[in-house]
Backbone as ProteinMPNN parsed JSONL, in Angstrom:
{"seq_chain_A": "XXXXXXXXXXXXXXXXXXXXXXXXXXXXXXXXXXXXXXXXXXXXXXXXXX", "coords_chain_A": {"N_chain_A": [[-11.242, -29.268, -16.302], [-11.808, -28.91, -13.282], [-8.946, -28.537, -12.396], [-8.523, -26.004, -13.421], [-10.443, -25.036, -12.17], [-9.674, -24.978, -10.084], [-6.674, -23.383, -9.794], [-8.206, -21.157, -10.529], [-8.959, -20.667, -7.82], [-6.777, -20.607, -6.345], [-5.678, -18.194, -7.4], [-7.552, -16.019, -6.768], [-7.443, -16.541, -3.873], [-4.539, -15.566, -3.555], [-4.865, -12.703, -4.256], [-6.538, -11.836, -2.555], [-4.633, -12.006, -0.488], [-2.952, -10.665, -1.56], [-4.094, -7.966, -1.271], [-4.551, -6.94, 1.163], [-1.892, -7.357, 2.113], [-1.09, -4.519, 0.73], [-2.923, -2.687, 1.6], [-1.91, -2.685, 4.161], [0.385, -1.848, 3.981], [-0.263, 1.051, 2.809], [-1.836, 1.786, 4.695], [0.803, 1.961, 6.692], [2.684, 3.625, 5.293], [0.91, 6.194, 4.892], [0.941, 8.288, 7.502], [3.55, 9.3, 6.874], [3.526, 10.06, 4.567], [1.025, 12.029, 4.445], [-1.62, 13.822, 3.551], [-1.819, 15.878, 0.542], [-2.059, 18.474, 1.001], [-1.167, 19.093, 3.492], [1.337, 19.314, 3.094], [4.809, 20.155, 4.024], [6.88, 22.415, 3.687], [10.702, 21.788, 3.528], [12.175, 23.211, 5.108], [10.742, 24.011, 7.584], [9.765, 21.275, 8.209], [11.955, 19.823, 9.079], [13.629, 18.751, 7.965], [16.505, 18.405, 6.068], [16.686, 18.23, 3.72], [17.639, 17.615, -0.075]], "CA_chain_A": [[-12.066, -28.233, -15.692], [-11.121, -28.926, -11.781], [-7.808, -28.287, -12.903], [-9.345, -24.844, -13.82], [-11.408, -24.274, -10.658], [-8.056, -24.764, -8.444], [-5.808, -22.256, -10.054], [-8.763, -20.075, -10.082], [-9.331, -20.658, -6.425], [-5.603, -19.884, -5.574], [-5.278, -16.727, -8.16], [-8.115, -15.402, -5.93], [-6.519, -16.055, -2.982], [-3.681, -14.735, -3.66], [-4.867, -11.409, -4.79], [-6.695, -11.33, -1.687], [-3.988, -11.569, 0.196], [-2.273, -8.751, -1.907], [-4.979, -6.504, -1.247], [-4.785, -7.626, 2.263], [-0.546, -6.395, 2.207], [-1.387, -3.372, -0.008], [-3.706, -2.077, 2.696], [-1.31, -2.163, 5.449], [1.508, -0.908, 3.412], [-0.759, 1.905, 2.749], [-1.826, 2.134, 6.334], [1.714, 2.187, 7.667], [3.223, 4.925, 4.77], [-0.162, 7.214, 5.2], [1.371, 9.084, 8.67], [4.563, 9.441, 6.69], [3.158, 11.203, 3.322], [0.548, 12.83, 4.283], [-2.302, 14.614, 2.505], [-0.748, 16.785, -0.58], [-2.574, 19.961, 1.252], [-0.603, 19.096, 4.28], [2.852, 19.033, 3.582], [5.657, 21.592, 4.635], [8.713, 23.14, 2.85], [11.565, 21.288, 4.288], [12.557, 24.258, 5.943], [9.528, 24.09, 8.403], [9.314, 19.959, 9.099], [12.967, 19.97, 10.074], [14.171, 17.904, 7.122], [17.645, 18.969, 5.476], [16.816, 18.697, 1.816], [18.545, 16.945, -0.845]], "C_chain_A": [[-11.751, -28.108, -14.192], [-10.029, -28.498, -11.989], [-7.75, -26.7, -12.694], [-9.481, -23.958, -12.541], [-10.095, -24.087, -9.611], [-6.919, -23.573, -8.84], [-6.712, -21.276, -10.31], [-8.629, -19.607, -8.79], [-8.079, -19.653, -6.068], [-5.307, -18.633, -5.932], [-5.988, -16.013, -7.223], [-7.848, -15.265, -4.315], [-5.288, -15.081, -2.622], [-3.723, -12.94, -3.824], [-5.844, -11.366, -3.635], [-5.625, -10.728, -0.575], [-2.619, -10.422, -0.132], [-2.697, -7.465, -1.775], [-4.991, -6.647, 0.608], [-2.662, -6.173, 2.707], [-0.739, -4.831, 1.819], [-1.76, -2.522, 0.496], [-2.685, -1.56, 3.778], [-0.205, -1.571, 5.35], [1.048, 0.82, 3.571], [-1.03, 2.599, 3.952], [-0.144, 2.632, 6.668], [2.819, 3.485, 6.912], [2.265, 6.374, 4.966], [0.344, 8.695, 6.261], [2.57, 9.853, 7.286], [4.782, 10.056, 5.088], [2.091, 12.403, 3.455], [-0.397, 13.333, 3.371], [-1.44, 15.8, 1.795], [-1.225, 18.403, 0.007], [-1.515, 20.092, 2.604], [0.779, 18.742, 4.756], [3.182, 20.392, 3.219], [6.648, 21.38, 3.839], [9.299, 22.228, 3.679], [12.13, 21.894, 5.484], [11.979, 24.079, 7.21], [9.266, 22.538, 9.123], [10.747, 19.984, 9.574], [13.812, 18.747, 8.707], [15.597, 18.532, 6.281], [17.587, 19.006, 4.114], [17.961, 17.729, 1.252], [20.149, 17.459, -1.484]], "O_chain_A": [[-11.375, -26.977, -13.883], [-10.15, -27.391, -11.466], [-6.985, -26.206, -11.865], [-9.021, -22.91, -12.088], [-9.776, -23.296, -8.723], [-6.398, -22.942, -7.92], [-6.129, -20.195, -10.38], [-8.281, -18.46, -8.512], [-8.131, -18.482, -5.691], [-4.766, -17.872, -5.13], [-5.272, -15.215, -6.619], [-7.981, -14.241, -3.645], [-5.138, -14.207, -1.768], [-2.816, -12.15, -3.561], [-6.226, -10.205, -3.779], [-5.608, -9.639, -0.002], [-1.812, -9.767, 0.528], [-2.177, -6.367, -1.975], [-6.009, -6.108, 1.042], [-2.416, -5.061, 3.175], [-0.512, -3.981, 2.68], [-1.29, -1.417, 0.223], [-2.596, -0.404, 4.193], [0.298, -0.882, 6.237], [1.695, 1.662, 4.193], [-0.609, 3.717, 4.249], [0.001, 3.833, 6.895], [3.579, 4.167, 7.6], [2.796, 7.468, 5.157], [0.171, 9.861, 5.908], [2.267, 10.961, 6.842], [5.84, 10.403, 4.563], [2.16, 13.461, 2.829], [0.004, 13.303, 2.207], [-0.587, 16.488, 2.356], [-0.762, 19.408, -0.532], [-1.028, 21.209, 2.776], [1.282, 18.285, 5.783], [2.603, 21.301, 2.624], [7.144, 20.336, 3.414], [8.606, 21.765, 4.585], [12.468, 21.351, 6.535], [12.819, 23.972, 8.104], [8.746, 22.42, 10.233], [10.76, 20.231, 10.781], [14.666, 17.961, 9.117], [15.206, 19.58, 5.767], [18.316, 19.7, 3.405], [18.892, 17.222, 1.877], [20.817, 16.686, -2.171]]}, "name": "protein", "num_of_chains": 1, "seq": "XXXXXXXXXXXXXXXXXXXXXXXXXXXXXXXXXXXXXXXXXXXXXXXXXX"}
């Protein structure tokens, strides 16, 4: 049962600190997608297209 409680403990750690990355991933792509109402043709942001 301790056994138990400790690889609980760490699973929950861990998935804090994935929600912890996840966040700031999110944070730091956010600028760089944009709300779906607020994006531009390529034409218009200055992007060359595929």
């Amino acid at each position: 049962m301790e056994v138990k409680d400790t690889q609980i403990k760490e699973l929950t750690e861990r998935a804090r600190e994935t929600n912890i990355l996840i966040g700031g991933l999110q944070k730091m792509l956010s600028p760089l997608l944009g709300a779906p109402g607020e994006r531009r043709p390529p034409s218009e942001s200055g992007d060359l297209g595929a």
